[in-house]
C-alpha positions as CSV (number, residue, x, y, z in Angstrom):
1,X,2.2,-9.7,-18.9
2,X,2.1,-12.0,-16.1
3,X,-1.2,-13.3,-14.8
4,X,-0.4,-14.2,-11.1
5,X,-2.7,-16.0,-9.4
6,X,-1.3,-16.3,-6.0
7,X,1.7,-14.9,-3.9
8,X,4.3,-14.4,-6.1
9,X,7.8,-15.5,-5.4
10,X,9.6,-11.8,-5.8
11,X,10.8,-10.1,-2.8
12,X,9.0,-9.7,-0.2
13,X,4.8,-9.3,0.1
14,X,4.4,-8.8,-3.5
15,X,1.6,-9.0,-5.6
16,X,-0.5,-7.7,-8.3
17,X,-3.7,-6.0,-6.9
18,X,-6.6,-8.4,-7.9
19,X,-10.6,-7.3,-8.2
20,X,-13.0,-7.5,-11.6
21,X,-13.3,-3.6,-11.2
22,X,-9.4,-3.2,-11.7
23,X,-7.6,-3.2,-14.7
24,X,-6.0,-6.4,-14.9
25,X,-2.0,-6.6,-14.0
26,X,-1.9,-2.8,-13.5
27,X,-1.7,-2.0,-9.5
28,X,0.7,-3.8,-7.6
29,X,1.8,-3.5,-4.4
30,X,5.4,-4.8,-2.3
31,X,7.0,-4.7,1.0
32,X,11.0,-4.0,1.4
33,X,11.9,-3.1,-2.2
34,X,15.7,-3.2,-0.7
35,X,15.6,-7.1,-1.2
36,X,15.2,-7.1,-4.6
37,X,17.7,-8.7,-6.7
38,X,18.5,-7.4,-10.0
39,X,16.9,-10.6,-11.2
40,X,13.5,-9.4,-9.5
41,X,14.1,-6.0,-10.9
42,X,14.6,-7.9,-14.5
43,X,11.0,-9.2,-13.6
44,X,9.1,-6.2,-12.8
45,X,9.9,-4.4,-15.7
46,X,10.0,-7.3,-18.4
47,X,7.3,-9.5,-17.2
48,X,5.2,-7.6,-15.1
49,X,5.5,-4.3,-17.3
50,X,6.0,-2.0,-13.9
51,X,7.9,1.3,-15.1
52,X,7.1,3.9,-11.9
53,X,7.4,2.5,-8.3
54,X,6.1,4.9,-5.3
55,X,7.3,4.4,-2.4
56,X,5.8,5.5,0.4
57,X,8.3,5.5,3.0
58,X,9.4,9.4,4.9
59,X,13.0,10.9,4.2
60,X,14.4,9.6,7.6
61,X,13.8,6.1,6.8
62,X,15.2,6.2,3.5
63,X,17.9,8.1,4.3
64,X,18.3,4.9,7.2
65,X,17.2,2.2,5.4
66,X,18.5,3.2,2.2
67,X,16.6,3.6,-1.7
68,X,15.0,1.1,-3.5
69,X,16.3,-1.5,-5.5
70,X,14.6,-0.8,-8.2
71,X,16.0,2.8,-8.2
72,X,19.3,1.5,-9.1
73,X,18.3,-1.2,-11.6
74,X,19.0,0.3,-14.5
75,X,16.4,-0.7,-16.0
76,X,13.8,2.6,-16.3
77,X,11.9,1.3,-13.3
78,X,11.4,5.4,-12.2
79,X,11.4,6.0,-8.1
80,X,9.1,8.4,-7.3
81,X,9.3,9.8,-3.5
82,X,6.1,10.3,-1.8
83,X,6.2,9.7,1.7
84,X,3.0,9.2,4.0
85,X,3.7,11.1,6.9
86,X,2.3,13.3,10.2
87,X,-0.1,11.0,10.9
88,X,-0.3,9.5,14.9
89,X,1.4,6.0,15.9
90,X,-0.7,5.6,18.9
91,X,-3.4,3.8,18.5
92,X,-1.3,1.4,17.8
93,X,1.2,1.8,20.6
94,X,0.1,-1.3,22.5
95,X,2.5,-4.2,21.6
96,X,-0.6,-6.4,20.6
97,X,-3.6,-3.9,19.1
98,X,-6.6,-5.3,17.9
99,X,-8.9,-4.5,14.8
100,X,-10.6,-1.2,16.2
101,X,-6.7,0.4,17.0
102,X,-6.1,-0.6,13.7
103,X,-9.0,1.0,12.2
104,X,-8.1,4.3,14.0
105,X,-4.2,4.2,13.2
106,X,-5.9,3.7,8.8
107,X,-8.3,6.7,10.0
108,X,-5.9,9.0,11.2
109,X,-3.5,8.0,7.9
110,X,-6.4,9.6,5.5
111,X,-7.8,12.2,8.3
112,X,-4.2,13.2,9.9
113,X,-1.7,12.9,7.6
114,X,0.0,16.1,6.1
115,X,-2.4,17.4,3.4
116,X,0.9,18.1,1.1
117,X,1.7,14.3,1.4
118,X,-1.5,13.3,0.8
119,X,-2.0,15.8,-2.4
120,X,1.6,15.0,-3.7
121,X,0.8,11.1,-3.9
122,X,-2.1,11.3,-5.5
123,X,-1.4,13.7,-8.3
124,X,1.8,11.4,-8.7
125,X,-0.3,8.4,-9.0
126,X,-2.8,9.9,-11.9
127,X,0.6,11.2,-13.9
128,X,1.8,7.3,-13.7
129,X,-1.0,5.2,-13.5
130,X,-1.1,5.3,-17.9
131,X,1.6,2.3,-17.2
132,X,1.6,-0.7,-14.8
133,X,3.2,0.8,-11.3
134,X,4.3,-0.4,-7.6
135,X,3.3,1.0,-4.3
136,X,5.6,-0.3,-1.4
137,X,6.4,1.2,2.1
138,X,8.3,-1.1,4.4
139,X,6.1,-3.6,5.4
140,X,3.6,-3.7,2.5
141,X,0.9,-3.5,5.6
142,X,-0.4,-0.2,6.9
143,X,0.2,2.8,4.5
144,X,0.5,0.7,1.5
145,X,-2.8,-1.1,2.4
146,X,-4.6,2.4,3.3
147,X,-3.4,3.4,-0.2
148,X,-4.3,0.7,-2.1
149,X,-7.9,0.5,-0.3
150,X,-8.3,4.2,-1.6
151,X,-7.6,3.5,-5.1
152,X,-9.4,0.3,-5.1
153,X,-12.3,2.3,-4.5
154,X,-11.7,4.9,-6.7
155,X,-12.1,2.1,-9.3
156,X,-15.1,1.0,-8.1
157,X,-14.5,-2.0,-6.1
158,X,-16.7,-3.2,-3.0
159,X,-15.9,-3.2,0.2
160,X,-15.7,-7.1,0.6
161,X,-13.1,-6.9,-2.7
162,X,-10.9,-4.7,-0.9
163,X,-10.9,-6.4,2.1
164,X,-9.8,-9.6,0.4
165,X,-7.0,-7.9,-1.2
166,X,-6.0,-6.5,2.2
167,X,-6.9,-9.7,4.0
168,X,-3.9,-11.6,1.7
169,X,-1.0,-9.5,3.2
170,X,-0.4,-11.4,6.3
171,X,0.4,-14.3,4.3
172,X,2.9,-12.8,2.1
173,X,4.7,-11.7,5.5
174,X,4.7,-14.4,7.9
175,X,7.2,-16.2,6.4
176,X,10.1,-13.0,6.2
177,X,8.6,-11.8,9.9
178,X,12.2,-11.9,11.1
179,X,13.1,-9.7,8.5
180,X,11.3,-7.1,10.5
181,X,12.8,-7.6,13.8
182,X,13.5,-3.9,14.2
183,X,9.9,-3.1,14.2
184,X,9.6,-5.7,17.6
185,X,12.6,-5.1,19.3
186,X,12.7,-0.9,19.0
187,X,9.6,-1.1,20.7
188,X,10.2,-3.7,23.5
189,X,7.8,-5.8,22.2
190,X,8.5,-9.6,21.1
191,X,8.4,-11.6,18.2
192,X,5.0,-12.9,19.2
193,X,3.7,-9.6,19.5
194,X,4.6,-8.8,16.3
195,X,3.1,-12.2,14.7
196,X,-0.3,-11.3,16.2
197,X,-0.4,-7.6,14.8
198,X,0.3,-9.4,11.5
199,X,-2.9,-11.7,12.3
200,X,-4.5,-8.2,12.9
201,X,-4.0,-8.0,8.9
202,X,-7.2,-9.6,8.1
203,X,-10.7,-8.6,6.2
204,X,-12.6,-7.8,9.4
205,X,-9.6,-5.2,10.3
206,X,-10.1,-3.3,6.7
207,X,-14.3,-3.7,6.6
208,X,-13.9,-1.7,10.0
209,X,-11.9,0.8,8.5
210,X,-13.9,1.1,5.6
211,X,-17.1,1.5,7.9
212,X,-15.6,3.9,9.9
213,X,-14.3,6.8,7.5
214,X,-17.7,5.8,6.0
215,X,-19.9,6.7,9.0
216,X,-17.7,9.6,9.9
217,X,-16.0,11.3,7.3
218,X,-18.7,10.1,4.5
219,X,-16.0,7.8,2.6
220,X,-12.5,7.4,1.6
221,X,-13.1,9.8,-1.4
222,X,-14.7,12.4,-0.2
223,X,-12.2,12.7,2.7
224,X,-9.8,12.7,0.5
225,X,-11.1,15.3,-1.4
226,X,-11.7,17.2,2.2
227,X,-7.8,17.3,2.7
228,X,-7.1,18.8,-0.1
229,X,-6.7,16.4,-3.3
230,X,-7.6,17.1,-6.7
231,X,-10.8,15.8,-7.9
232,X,-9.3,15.9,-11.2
233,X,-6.7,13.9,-10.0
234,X,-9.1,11.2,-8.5
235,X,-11.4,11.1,-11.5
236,X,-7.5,10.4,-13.7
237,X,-7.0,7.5,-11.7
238,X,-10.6,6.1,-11.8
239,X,-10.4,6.3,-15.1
240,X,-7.2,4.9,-15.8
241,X,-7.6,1.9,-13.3
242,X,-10.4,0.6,-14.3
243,X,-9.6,0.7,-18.0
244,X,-9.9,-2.5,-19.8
245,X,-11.7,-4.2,-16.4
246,X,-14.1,-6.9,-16.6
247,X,-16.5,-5.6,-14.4
């Protein structure tokens, strides 16, 4: 299996999720699994091992946008359907929000978001995580980062680890931003408005999230465990992520 070191050069924001706690080439995480060539599907079963990609994204926008690649490879890369969604937008309405909107929009993702969602991803993720897997939304950014700060933690990892994880998305975006010129222009915002809510994608915007659902909600975990999700189910994917980890 492929030890990747840096941005790798599949599709679009992807990435093995790095830290000491985490069991090496096991979480990864993408943006836009659409633009995936066969080639890159080839890739994620055969040399990056994934077999179960989650992707986070509601019915509407699949049903707009269209399935995963990898749904279609052929290649037993299984899609599993478990959308992120009820949570509010606003906080983030402004065209250029800063770190505290940002911090609110992750808040109200764990605190706001339907409890069914929330329960249904999570038991998903301990039934898959035996195997390498893939989280992906659209971007990459938001609800993939808020997932993949939750199970970072649930293995262990530090704040300042998970903020360096999140703090590496911007750059895997940047270049494609005008792949995302929907996300500008159906908003009446500009392309420069959307460049600087990508440079809102940094470790200071994720320690503030952290901090918050920290101070008032007593964690990630346990507000996870206030909507509704299995303890079981976090202890499984503890377990399983940290598995064979250095640290």
């Amino acid at each position: 299996m492929a030890d990747a070191p840096a941005l790798q050069n599949l599709g679009i924001n992807f990435r093995p999720v790095q830290c000491p706690h985490l069991r090496p080439g096991h979480l990864h995480r993408s943006a836009d699994l659409r633009t995936l060539s066969p080639e890159e599907c080839g890739r994620l079963y055969g040399e990056y091992g994934v077999r179960a990609v989650l992707d986070l994204r509601s019915a509407p926008e699949r049903e707009r946008d269209g399935l995963p690649a990898t749904a279609a490879s052929g290649l037993g890369l299984v899609d599993h359907h478990v959308p992120l969604t009820g949570y509010p937008h606003d906080p983030i309405g402004s065209p250029r929000p800063g770190a505290a909107d940002y911090a609110r929009y992750y808040t109200g993702m764990v605190r706001r978001s339907s409890s069914e969602d929330l329960r249904a991803l999570f038991a998903t993720v301990a039934r898959v995580a035996h195997e390498p897997f893939l989280l992906a939304c659209y971007c990459g950014k938001d609800r993939t980062g808020v997932v993949t700060a939750a199970l970072m933690v649930l293995a262990g990892c530090d704040d300042a680890c998970v903020a360096t994880e999140y703090g590496r998305t911007a750059e895997g975006l940047i270049p494609h931003v005008d792949h995302f010129s929907r996300l500008w222009t159906g908003y009446g915002h500009t392309r420069e408005d959307f460049l600087a809510r990508l440079g809102q994608t940094r470790q200071e915007t994720m320690l503030l999230f952290l901090a918050t659902m920290r101070r008032e909600h007593g964690g990630l975990v346990p507000a996870l465990l206030d909507r509704g999700v299995s303890p079981a189910d976090l202890d499984r994917i503890g377990a399983l992520l940290t598995a064979g980890a250095a640290a």
